[in-house]
C-alpha positions, 0 to 999 in steps of 0.5 A: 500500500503507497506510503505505508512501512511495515512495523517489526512485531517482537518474537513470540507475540501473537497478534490478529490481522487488522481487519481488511488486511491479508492474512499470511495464508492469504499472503502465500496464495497471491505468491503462488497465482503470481508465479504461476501467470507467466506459465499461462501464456506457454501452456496456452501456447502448446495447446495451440494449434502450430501455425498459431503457436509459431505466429509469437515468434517474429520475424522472418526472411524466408527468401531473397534474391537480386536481379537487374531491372532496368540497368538497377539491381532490385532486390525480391524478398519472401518474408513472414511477418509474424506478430506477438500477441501483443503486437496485435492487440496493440493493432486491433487497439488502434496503434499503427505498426511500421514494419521495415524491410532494411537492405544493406550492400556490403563490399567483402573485405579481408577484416571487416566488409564494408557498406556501401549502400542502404535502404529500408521498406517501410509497411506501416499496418493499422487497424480502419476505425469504422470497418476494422480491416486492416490497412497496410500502406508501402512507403515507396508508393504511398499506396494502400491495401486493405485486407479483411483478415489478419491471415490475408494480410500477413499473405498479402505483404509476405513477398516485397517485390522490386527493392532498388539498390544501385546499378552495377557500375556504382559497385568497385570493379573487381571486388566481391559484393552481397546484399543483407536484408532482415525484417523488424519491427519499428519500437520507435514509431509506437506511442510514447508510452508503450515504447519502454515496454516493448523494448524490453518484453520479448513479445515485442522483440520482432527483429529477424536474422540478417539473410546474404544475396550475392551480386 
């Protein structure tokens, strides 16, 4: 209770509760529902079907290729953006999620490879206030998509098409270059308040491996 300090009671007195005070069984009984709430969610979780139980575990990039367009490499993506349950809850609450794409272009170097260019996608998803179907608007284009469903709109997203990188010859002659792409989930960009939570609970932590494509 806020602003109140426990008083030691001398050794062998035998004092009753004060009324509207938890007893000591009392005590061990909230102990014990408190340890007891974060094995919830996993034992939930298993008696879940697979596809749901695997839909808290991120991200990730299940596919990336590079090819030439237009005198351009671009770069395709297959990639399953698999929100936590807290990140849908937030999204169904009305809080927008940006979820980015980000491409490196590295030269190999003996010690430490080098960057020489960058980009991201941006896909930010949100909840329509009126039809609660879910919008996702692609940075590049400013265009938007609706979809009816969560499951129709992670299939909607899964391949990100036609990344532009840079041209072949902005690349040195004769060195070896690869490009990385990864999914996140932007922490940043969410309200201010939920922003502590997210960036330490594991329910928010989104991010997945780095995947290499050779030019």
């Amino acid at each position: 209770m806020s602003g109140t300090r426990a008083r030691p009671v001398p050794a062998g007195a035998c004092r009753a509760p004060a009324a509207g005070f938890p007893t000591s069984r009392t005590w061990l009984l909230m102990l014990l529902v408190t340890l007891c709430l974060p094995l919830a969610p996993a034992k939930v979780a298993a008696q879940l079907p697979h596809s749901t139980a695997e839909e808290a575990r991120g991200f990730e990039v299940l596919d990336a290729s590079v090819r030439l367009q237009d005198g351009i490499y671009v770069l395709d993506a297959d990639v399953l953006f698999r929100l936590s349950a807290s990140a849908r809850e937030a999204l169904s609450s009305g809080v927008p999620l940006n979820l980015y794409v980000d491409v490196r272009v590295m030269r190999s170097r003996f010690v430490l490879d080098k960057e020489v260019f960058r980009t991201s996608v941006i896909l930010r998803v949100e909840t329509h206030p009126l039809s609660q179907q879910l919008v996702v608007t692609d940075s590049r284009s400013g265009s938007s998509e609706t979809y009816a469903s969560y499951g129709a709109m992670l299939e909607g997203i899964r391949h990100v098409r036609g990344i532009r990188l840079l041209a072949p010859n902005a690349l040195a002659e004769g060195e070896s270059h690869y490009a990385m792409v990864r999914a996140s989930l932007d922490i940043e960009a969410l309200p201010l308040p939920l922003r502590p939570l997210a960036w330490i609970s594991p329910d928010w932590a989104h991010t997945s491996d780095w995947t290499e494509v050779p030019l």
